[in-house]
Each structure stands twice: as structure tokens, then as C-alpha cells.
GUSEMI-519756 format. One line per field, with one value per residue (C-alpha): chain; residue in three letters; residue number from 1; x, y, z. Coordinates in steps of 0.05 Angstrom, whole numbers, padded with zeros to 5 digits, always signed. Example, Ala and Ser with C-alpha at 12.3 -4.5 7.8 and 13.67 -1.06 7.14 Angstrom:
BEGIN
bakol = [A_A]
gufi = [ALA_SER]
marba = [1_2]
u = [+00246_+00273]
v = [-00090_-00021]
w = [+00156_+00143]
***
This chain:
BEGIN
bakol = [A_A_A_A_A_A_A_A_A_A_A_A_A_A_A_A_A_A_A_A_A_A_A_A_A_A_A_A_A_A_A_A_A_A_A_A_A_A_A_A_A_A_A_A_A_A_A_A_A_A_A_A_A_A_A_A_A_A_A_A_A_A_A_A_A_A_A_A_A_A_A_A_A_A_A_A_A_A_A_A_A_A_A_A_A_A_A_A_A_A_A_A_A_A_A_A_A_A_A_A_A_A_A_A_A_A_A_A_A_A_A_A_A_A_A_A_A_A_A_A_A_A_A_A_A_A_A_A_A_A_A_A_A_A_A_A_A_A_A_A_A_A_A_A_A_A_A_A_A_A_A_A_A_A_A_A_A_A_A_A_A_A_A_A_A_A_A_A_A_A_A_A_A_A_A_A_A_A_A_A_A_A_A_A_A_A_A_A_A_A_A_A_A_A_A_A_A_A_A_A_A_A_A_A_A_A_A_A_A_A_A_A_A_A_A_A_A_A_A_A_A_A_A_A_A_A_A_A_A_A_A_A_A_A_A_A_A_A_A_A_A_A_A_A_A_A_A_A_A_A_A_A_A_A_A_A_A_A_A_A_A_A_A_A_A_A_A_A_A_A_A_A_A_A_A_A_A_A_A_A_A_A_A_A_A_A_A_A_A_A_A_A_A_A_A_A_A_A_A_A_A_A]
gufi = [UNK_UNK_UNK_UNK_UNK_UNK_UNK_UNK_UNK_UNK_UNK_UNK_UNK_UNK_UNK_UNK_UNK_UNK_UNK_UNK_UNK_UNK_UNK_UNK_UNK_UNK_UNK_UNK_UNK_UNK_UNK_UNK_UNK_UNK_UNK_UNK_UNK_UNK_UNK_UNK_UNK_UNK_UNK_UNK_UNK_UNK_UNK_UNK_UNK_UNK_UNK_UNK_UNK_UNK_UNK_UNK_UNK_UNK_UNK_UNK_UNK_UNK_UNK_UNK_UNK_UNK_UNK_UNK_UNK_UNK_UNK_UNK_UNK_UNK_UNK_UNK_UNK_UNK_UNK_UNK_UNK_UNK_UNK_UNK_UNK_UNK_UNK_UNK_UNK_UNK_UNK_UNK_UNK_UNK_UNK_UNK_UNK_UNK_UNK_UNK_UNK_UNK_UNK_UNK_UNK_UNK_UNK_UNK_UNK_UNK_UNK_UNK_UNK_UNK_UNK_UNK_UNK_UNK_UNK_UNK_UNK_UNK_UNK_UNK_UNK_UNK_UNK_UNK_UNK_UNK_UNK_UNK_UNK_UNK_UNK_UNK_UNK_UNK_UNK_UNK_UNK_UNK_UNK_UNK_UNK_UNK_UNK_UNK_UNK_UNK_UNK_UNK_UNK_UNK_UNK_UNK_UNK_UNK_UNK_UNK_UNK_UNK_UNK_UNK_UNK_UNK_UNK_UNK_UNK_UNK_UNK_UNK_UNK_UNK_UNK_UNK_UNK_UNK_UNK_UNK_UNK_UNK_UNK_UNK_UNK_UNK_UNK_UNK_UNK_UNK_UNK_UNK_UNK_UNK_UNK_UNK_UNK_UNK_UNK_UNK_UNK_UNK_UNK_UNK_UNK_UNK_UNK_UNK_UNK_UNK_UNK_UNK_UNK_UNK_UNK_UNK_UNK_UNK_UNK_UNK_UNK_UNK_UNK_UNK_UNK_UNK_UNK_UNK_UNK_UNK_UNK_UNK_UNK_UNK_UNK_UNK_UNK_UNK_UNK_UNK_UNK_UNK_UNK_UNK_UNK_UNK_UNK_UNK_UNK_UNK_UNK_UNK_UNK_UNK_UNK_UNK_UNK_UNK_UNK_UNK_UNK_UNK_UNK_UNK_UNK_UNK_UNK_UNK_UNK_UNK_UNK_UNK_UNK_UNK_UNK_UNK_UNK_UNK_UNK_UNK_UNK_UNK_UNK_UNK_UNK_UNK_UNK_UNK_UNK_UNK_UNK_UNK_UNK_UNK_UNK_UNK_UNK_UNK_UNK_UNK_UNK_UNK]
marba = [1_2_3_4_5_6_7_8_9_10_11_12_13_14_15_16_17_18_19_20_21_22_23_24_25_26_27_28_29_30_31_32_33_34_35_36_37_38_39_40_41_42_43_44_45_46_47_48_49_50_51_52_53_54_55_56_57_58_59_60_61_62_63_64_65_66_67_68_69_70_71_72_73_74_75_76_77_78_79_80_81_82_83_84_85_86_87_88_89_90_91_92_93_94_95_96_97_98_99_100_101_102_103_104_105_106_107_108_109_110_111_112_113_114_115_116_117_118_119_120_121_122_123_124_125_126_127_128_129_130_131_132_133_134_135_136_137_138_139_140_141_142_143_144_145_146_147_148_149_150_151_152_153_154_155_156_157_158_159_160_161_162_163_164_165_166_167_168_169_170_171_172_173_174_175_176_177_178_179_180_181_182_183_184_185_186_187_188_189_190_191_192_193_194_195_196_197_198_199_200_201_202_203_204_205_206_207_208_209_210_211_212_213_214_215_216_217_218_219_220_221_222_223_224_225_226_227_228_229_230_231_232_233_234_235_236_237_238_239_240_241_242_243_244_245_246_247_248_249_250_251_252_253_254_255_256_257_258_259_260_261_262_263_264_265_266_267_268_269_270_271_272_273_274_275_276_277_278_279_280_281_282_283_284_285_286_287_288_289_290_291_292_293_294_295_296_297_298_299_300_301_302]
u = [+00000_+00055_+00091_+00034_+00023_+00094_+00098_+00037_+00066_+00129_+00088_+00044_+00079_+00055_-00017_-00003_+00034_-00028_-00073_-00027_-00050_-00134_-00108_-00079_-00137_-00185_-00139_-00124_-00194_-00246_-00210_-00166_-00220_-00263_-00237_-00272_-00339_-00318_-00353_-00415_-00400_-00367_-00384_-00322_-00279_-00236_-00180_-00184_-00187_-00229_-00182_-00182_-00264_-00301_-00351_-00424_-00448_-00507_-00536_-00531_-00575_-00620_-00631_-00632_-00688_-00725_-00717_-00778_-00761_-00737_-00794_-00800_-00733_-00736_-00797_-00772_-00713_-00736_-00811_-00753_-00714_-00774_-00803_-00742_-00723_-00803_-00786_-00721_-00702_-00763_-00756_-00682_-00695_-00758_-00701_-00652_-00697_-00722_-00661_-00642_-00691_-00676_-00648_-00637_-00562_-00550_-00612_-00599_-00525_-00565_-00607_-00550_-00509_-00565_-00590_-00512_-00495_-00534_-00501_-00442_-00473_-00457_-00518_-00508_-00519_-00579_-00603_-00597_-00631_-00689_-00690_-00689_-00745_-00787_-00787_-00855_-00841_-00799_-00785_-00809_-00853_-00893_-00887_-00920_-00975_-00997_-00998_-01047_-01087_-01059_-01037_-00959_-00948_-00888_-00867_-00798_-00838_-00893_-00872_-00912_-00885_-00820_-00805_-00826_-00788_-00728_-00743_-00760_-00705_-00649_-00695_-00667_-00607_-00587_-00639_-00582_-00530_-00568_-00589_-00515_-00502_-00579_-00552_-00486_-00528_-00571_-00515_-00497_-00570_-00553_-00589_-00610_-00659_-00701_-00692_-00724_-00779_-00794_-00792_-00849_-00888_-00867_-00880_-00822_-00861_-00865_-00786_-00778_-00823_-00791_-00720_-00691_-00713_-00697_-00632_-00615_-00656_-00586_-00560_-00628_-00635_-00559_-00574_-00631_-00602_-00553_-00598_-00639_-00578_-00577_-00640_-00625_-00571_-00610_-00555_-00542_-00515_-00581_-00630_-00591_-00586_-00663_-00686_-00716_-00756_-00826_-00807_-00770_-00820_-00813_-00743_-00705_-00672_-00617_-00563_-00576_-00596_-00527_-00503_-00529_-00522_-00442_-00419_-00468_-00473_-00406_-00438_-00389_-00411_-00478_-00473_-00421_-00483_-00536_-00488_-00473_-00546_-00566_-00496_-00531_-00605_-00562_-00522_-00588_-00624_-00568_-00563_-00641_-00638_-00593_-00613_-00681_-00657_-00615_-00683_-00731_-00691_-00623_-00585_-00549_-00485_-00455]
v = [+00000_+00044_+00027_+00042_+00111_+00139_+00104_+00156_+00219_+00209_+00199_+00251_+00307_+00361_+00353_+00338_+00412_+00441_+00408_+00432_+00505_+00475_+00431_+00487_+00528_+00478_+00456_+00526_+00564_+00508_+00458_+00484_+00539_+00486_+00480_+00535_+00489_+00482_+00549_+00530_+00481_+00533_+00590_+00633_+00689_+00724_+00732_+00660_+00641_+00585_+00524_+00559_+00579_+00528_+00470_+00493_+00428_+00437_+00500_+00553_+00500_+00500_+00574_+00583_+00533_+00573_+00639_+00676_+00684_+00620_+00600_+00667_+00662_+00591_+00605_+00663_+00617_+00555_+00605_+00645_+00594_+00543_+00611_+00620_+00548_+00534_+00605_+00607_+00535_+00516_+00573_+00574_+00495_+00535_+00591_+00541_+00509_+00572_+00585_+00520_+00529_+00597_+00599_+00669_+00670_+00736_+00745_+00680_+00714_+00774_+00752_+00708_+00767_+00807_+00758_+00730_+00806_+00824_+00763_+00807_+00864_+00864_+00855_+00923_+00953_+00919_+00925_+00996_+00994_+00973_+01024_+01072_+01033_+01023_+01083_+01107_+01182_+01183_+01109_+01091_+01031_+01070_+01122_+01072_+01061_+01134_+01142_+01081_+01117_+01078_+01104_+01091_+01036_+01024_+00962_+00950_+00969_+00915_+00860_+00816_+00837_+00828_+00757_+00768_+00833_+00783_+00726_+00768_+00804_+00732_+00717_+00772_+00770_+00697_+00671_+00670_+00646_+00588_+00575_+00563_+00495_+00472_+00497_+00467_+00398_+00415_+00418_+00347_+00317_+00280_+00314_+00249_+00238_+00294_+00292_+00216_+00264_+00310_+00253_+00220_+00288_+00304_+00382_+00422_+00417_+00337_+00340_+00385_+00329_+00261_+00288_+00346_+00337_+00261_+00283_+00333_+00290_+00276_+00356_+00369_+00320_+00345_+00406_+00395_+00362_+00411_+00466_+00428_+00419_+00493_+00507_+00544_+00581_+00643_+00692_+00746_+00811_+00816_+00808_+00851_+00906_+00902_+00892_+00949_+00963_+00954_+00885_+00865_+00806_+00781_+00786_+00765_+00700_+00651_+00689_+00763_+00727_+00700_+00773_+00805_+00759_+00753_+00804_+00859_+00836_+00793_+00721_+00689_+00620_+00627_+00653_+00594_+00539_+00580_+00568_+00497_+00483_+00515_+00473_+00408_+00420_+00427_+00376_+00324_+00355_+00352_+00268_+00258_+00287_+00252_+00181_+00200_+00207_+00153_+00114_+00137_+00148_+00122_+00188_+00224_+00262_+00198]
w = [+00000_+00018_-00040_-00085_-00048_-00051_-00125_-00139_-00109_-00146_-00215_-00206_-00159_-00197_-00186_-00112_-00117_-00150_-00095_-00030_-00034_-00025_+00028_+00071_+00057_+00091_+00146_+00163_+00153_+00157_+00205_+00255_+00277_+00295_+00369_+00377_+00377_+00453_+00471_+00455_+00521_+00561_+00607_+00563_+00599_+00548_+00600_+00618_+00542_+00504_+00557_+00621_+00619_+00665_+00628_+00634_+00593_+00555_+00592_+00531_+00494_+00547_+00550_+00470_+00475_+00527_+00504_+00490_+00419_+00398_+00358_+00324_+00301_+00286_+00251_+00210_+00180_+00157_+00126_+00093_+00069_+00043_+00006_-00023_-00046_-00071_-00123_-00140_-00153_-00202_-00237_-00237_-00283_-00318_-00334_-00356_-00407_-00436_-00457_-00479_-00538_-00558_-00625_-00637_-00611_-00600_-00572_-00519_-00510_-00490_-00439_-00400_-00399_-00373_-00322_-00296_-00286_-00224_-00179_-00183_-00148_-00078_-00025_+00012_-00066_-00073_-00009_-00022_-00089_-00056_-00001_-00060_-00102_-00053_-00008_+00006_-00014_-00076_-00090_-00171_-00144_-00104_-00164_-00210_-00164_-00147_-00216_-00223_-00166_-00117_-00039_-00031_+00021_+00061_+00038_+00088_+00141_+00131_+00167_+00123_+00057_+00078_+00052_-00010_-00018_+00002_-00043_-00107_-00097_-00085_-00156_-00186_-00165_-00164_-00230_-00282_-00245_-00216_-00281_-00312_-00283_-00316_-00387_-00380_-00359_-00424_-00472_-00455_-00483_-00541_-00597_-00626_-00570_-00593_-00670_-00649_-00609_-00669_-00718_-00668_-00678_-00602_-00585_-00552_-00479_-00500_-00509_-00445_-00398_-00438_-00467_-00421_-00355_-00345_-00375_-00320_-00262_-00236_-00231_-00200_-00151_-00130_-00121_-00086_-00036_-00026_-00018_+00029_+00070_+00077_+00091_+00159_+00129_+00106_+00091_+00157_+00115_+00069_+00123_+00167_+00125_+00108_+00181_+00212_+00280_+00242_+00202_+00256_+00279_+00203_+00199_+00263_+00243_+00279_+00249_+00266_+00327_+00334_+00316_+00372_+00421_+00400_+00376_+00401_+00475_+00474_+00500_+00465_+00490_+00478_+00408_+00387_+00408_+00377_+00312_+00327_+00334_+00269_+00238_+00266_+00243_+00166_+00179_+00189_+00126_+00089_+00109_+00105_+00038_+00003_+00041_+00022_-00056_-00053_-00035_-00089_-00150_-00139_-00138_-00086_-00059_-00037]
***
């Protein structure tokens, strides 16, 4: 075994070269910091450091599962998160195979360009695009609507507009670029499968439902299951920036939870479980997805 090992660094070094920089990267940003896991089981004094604070067991689990708030919060993530994965991922596929059977090639060119280029624009620029849109006084939205005879309403300040003002806007931004991995999964049908379709008088949404989806059923059930195994990771700097006293009820999650409670009033211990606990609840989606794919179609992560 040995033999075989050092027979296959020697043969291909240069790929092991290429590979060292990744490794470090992980070891040094994704593993080593994970000693610090051992706050969420201690009562942590930053002059005593993460060793010297005193074991407190599981009593910051305890009190994040009696806080007053814990459902809201709970609540608020996974209702933000399901919204946002029932929208954005069909219509990411429905995206995909739109443009799959656009012909016009500038035209198709076009419209990736168009609908890749907002992923690039930061979240504090959109966030502030929409505080700009949307403002009840000067904001083009509520523009539009006077002009339709319609009062202007105060859409951030609604708490229950705001996540749909956060999933149409995630559409926006993120439609085209989920979309790329769909096309790229597209362009490997074999084109002999449908000119069998069209030669069988098969329509184009006949080839979509018998041709292109079973052809991409693999890419979607992936990414699927990684998605679900992020479901309580609804992104902190987005929802931050778009909280406000008035949507507050709609829009306190775990992690601006963990902000405050960390970084805001320094509970260091208490902030690290709140984390962990959110880690673990992704952790088990992310294994009951993918055992749950493996069981009805045969496809999974591993």
C-alpha cells in the first residue's frame, strides 16, 4: 500500500503541488477553527481564554431553547428559506430550459449576460436599491402606483411583505446564475434523443417532460439536496441590512440572532451553540436528503 502511495506521489507530484495550496486552505480556515466548537460548552472568559473557561455542559442549549423568541426566530428561517427554495429553484430549471430552446443567438447571448450580471452586485448595493425603489415618498414603485391611483405603502416596514421583498429580490439576483449549471447539464443531451422526439411528432413541452428533464434529473436532484442541506442558512448581511424596528417580527432569524447575542452583547458561548445548533439541524437535512434520494430514485451526494 505504501509502496503504491509513494509510487503515486512520485508519478504525479505536480498535481499533488497544484492540490497543496486547497489543502492548507481547509486545514487552516475550515478545520483548525473548529476547536472553537468548545464554547458553545463553556461558560467563556476572554481573560481565561477558550481552555481555562469552566464547562457549563449543555446549559446555553438550554436557555436558547427557552428563550422567548426561539420560535420566532426559528420560525422566521426555515418560512424564509422554504419561500425561497419553492421560487427560486423551479424557476431557476424553468429559466434554464427557456433558454435552452432559444435559437436566436444573440438574442440567448443577451439575456445570459443580462440575467448573470446582477449576482455580481454586492448585497449592501442591492439592499440599497431597494430602499431607494421602494421608499414610500420618492421610490419609482410607489411612483408607478400613485400614478395608477394607488396610496404609496411602506413596503420595508410591513412585516408581512418582507419575505417576499427578500425572495424576489435573491430571484433577481441569483436567477441566471443558478441557471448556468442547468444549461451546461442541457448541452450534454444528445441531440439524437429529440430529432427521435420531433420525428415522433413530439411538441417542444413533449421534449422538455420526456427528453430534457430526465436528462438533468441527476443535476437536479444534487442540487436539491444541497440546498436542502442549507435550509437554515439564510444569509445574515441581506436580512440585516433590510431589518428594521417595524419588520422586525418578520425578519429576526438565527443568524442576526447570533449577531447580537455575539458580537453585540459579547456572549461568546452562547452565540457559538446558537451556531452549532443551526450547523446540526443542516447537517441532518443535508443526510435525510440525500438518504431519502438515494431511496426513491437512486441518486445522491454519496
Amino acid at each position: 500500500m505504501k509502496k503504491r502511495i509513494w509510487k503515486d506521489l512520485r508519478k504525479n507530484w505536480l498535481l499533488w503541488v497544484m492540490f497543496l495550496p486547497v489543502f492548507l486552505y481547509y486545514i487552516i480556515f475550515s478545520y483548525t477553527p473548529m476547536y472553537g466548537i468548545l464554547l458553545a460548552f463553556k461558560d467563556y472568559k476572554t481573560k481565561k481564554g477558550i481552555w481555562g473557561s469552566g464547562w457549563v455542559g449543555l446549559k446555553h442549549f438550554e436557555r436558547l431553547f427557552s428563550a422567548y423568541n426561539f420560535e420566532l426566530i426559528l420560525g422566521n428561517t426555515i418560512g424564509i428559506s422554504l419561500y425561497s427554495l419553492c421560487v427560486s429553484f423551479p424557476l431557476a430549471i424553468l429559466f434554464a430550459l427557456m433558454l435552452n430552446y432559444l435559437r436566436l443567438s444573440k438574442l440567448k447571448k443577451t439575456v445570459q449576460m443580462v440575467s448573470y450580471a446582477p449576482h455580481f452586485i454586492s448585497n449592501v448595493v442591492v439592499c440599497g436599491m431597494l430602499s431607494i425603489f421602494l421608499d414610500p415618498n420618492n421610490g419609482i414603485v410607489n411612483g408607478f402606483l400613485n400614478s395608477m391611483g394607488i396610496a404609496s405603502v411602506a413596503f420595508l416596514s410591513q412585516p408581512g411583505m418582507f419575505k417576499t421583498i427578500y425572495v424576489l429580490s435573491g430571484v433577481w439576483q441569483g436567477l441566471g446564475w443558478s441557471a448556468i449549471i442547468y444549461i451546461s447539464a442541457l448541452a450534454g443531451v444528445d441531440y439524437q434523443l429529440h430529432e427521435a422526439a420531433i420525428i415522433d411528432g413530439a411538441t417542444k413541452l413533449q421534449r422538455i417532460q420526456h427528453v430534457d428533464i430526465p436528462a438533468i434529473s441527476p443535476t437536479i436532484t444534487m442540487l436539491l439536496i444541497l440546498n436542502l442541506g442549507s435550509l437554515m442558512g439564510v444569509g445574515f448581511e441581506k436580512v440585516y441590512l433590510l431589518q428594521n424596528d417595524l419588520n422586525f417580527n418578520a425578519s429576526d432569524i438565527i443568524a442576526t440572532y447570533t449577531y447580537r447575542v455575539g458580537m453585540v452583547n459579547q456572549d461568546y458561548g452562547y452565540s457559538t451553540a446558537v451556531g452549532l445548533f443551526n450547523t446540526v439541524i443542516n447537517l441532518v437535512l443535508l443526510i435525510t436528503a440525500n438518504t431519502t434520494a438515494r431511496k426513491v430514485n437512486g441518486e445522491g451526494l454519496w
